[in-house]
C-alpha positions as CSV (number, residue, x, y, z in Angstrom):
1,X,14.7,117.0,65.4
2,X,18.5,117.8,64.1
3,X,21.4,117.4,66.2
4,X,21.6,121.3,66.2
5,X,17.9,121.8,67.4
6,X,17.5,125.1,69.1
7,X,21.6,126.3,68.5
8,X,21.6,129.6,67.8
9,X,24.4,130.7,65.4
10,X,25.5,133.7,63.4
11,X,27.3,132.8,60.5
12,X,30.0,135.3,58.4
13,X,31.0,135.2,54.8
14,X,28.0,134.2,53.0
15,X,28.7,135.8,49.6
16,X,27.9,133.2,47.0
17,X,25.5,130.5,47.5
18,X,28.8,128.0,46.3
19,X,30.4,129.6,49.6
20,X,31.3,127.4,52.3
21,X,29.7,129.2,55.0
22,X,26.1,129.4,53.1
23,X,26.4,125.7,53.0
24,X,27.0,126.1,56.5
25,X,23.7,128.3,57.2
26,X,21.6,125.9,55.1
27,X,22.7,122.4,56.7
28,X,22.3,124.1,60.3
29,X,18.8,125.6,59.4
30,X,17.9,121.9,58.6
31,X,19.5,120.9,61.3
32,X,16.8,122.5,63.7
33,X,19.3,125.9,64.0
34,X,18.2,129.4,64.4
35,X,20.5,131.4,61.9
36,X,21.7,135.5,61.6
37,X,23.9,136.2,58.8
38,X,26.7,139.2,58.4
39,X,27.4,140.9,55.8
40,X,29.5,144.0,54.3
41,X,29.9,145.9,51.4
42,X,27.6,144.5,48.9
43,X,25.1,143.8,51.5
44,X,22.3,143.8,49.1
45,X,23.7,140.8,47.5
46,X,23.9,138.8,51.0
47,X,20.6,139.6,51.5
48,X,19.4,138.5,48.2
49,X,21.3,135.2,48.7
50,X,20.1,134.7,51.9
51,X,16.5,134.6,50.4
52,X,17.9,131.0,49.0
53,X,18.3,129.4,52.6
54,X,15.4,127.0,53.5
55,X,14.4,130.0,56.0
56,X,15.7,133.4,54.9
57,X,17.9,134.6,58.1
58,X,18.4,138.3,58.9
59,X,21.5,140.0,58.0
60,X,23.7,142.1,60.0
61,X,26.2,145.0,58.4
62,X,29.4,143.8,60.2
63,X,33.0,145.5,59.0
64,X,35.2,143.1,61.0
65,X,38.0,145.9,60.7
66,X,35.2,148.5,62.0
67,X,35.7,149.0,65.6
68,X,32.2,150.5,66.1
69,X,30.8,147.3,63.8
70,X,32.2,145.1,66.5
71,X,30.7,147.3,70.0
72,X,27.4,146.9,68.5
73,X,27.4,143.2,67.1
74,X,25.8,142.2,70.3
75,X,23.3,144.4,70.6
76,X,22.4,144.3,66.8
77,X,22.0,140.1,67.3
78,X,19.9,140.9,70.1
79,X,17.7,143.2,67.5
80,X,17.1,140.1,65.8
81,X,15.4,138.3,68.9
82,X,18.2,136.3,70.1
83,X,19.3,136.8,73.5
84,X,22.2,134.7,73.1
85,X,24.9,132.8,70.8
86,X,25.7,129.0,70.7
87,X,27.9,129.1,68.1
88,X,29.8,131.9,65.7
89,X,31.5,130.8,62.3
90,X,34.4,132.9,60.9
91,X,34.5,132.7,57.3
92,X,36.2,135.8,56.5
93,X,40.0,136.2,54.3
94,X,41.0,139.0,52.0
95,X,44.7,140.1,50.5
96,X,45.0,142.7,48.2
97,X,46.0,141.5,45.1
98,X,49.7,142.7,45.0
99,X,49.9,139.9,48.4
100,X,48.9,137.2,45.6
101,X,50.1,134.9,42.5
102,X,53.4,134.8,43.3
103,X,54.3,138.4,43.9
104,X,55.5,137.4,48.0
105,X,59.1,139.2,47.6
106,X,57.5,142.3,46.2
107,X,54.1,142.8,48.5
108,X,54.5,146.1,50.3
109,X,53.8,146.2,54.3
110,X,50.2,148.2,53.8
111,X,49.2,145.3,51.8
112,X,50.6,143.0,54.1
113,X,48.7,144.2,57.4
114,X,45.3,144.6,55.4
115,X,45.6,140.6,54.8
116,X,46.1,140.1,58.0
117,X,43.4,142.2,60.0
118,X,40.8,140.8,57.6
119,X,41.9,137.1,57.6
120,X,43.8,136.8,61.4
121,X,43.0,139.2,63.7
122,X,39.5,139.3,62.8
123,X,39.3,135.9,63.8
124,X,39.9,137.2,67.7
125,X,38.0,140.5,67.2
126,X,34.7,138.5,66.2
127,X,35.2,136.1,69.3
128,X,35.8,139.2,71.4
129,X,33.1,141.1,70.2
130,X,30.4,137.9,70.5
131,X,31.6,137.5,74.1
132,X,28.7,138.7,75.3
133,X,26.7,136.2,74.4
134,X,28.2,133.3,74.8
135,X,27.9,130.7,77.6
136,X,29.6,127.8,79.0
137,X,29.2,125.1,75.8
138,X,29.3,127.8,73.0
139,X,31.6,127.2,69.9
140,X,33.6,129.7,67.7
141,X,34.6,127.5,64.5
142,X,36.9,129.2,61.7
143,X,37.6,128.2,58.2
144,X,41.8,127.5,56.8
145,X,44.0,126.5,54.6
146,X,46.8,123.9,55.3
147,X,49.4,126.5,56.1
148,X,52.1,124.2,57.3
149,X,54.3,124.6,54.2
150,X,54.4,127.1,51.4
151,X,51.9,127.3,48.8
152,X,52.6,128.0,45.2
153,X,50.7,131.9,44.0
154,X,49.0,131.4,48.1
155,X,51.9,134.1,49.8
156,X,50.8,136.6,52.2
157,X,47.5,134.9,52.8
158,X,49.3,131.7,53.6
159,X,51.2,133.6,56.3
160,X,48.0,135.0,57.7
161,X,46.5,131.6,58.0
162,X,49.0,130.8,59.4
163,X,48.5,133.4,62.2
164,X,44.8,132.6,61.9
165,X,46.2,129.0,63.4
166,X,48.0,130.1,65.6
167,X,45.6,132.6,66.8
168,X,43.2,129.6,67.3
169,X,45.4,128.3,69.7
170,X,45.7,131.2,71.8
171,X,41.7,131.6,71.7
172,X,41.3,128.1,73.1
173,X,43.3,129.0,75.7
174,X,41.8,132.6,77.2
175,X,38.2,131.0,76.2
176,X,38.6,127.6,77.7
177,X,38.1,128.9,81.3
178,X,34.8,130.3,80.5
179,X,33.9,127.1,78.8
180,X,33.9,128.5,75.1
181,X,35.9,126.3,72.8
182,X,37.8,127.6,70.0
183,X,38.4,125.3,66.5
184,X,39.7,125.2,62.9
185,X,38.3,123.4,59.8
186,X,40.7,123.2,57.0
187,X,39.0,122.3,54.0
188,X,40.4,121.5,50.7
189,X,40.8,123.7,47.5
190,X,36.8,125.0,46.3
191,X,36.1,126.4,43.5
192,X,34.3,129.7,45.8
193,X,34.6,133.3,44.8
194,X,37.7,133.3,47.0
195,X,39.4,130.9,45.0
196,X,38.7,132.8,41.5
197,X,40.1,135.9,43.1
198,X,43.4,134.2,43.3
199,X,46.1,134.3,40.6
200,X,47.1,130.8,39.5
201,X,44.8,128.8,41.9
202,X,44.4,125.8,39.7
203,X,47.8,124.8,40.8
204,X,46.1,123.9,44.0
205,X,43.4,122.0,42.4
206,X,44.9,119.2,39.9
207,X,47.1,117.5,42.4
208,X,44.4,117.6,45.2
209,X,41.6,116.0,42.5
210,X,44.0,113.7,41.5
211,X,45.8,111.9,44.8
212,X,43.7,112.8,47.9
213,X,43.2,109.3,49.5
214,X,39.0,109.8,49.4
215,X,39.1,111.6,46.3
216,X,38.2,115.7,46.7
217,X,35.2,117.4,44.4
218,X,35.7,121.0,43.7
219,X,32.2,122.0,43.9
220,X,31.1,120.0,47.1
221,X,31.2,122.3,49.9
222,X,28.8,119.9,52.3
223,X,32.0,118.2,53.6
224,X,33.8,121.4,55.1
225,X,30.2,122.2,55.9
226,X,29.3,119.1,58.1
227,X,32.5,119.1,59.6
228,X,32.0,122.9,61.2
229,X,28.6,121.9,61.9
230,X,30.1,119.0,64.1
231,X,32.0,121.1,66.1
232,X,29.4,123.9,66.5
233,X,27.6,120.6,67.9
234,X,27.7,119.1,71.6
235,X,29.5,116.5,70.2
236,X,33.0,117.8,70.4
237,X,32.5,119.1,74.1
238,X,36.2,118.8,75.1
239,X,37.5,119.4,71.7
240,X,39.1,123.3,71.7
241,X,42.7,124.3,69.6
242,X,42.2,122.0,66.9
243,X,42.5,122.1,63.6
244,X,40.2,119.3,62.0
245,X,40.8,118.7,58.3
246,X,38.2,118.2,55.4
247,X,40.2,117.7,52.6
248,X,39.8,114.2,51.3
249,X,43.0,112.9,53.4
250,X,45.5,115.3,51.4
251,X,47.4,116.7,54.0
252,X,48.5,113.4,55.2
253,X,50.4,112.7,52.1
254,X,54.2,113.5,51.6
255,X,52.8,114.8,48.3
């Protein structure tokens, strides 16, 4: 038996299978986890890489800026025979490219709000919208970036992880009472489709590779995996607000 045996989770931003959050699907499938997928867009190619997990998961059309995507999540889950939700992972970002590579000072406001409905107030619309179907001991687990200082060609989607943070925070605080807890894994820089769609993000990767204390590997998602799987598990049951880094030690440095 895994340590997630019989945790049911639904699981956004499976793109790629080098994406964080399909790492995520397959370690909790082996982990003993019933999984549902979202999708949107090209949801032909989620389904297609969801036919790569160990057991292919249904996927679910979700817009997270669609109001009417979000009243029907729960019913559409319970389509797929679950009746409930342990655990919900949001692995959704997106900036236009004008809000990218260095172009901060210039980024109209249109640009500006569409980075952060996608990446920070989806974050809350997802919890909200999974409500629902959580119960006392469920777990709502987010993906970041280190957005305590100002990243070089990051801009406007630094300042909406930044509200993703800070959003967090607030989250951990209305869900506490009903006994939903509300966390954060910041990984370090991946070499996911994310990444590639930013201008200039190699600037990110040679000085993580090269002084993280544990050393950092561009193409190993498992450890951001394994760390949101940990706090989707019953082993962080008073653990809510937090931001828990997987980035080989880099964000303790004065580097």
């Amino acid at each position: 038996m895994g340590f997630l045996e019989g945790k049911r989770l639904l699981v956004t931003g499976v793109i790629t299978d080098q994406s964080i959050a399909f790492s995520v699907a397959k370690l909790a499938q082996e982990n003993g986890a019933k999984v549902l997928l979202t999708g949107f867009g090209r949801l032909s190619l989620v389904e297609r890489i969801a036919k790569r997990l160990p057991d292919p998961p249904p996927v679910i059309e979700l817009d997270v800026t669609n109001q009417e995507h979000l009243d029907g999540l729960a019913d559409k889950v319970r389509e797929h025979g679950l009746d409930g939700l342990d655990g919900v992972v949001h692995s959704i970002g997106f900036a236009p490219g004008s809000a990218l590579g260095g172009n901060f000072l210039e980024t109209p406001w249109d640009d500006v709000a569409t980075a952060v409905h996608v990446s920070t107030y989806s974050y809350k619309a997802l919890a909200t919208a999974c409500l629902p179907l959580m119960d006392r001991g469920s777990s709502i687990v987010g993906l970041t970036f280190d957005a305590t200082v100002a990243w070089p060609v990051y801009d406007w989607m630094g300042v909406a992880k930044a509200g993703l943070e800070s959003c967090n925070r607030y989250l951990a605080r209305y869900l506490g009472p009903k006994g939903i807890r509300a966390n954060l894994v910041s990984a370090g820089p991946l070499r996911t489709m994310a990444a590639k769609s930013i201008p200039g993000f190699k600037e990110f990767e040679d000085p993580w590779v090269e002084k993280a204390p544990l050393g950092w590997d561009l193409t190993d998602q498992e450890p951001a995996a394994k760390t949101v799987l940990a706090l989707l598990s019953d082993w962080f049951p008073a653990t809510t607000g937090e931001i828990v880094h997987a980035d080989g030690g880099f964000h303790a440095l004065g580097a």
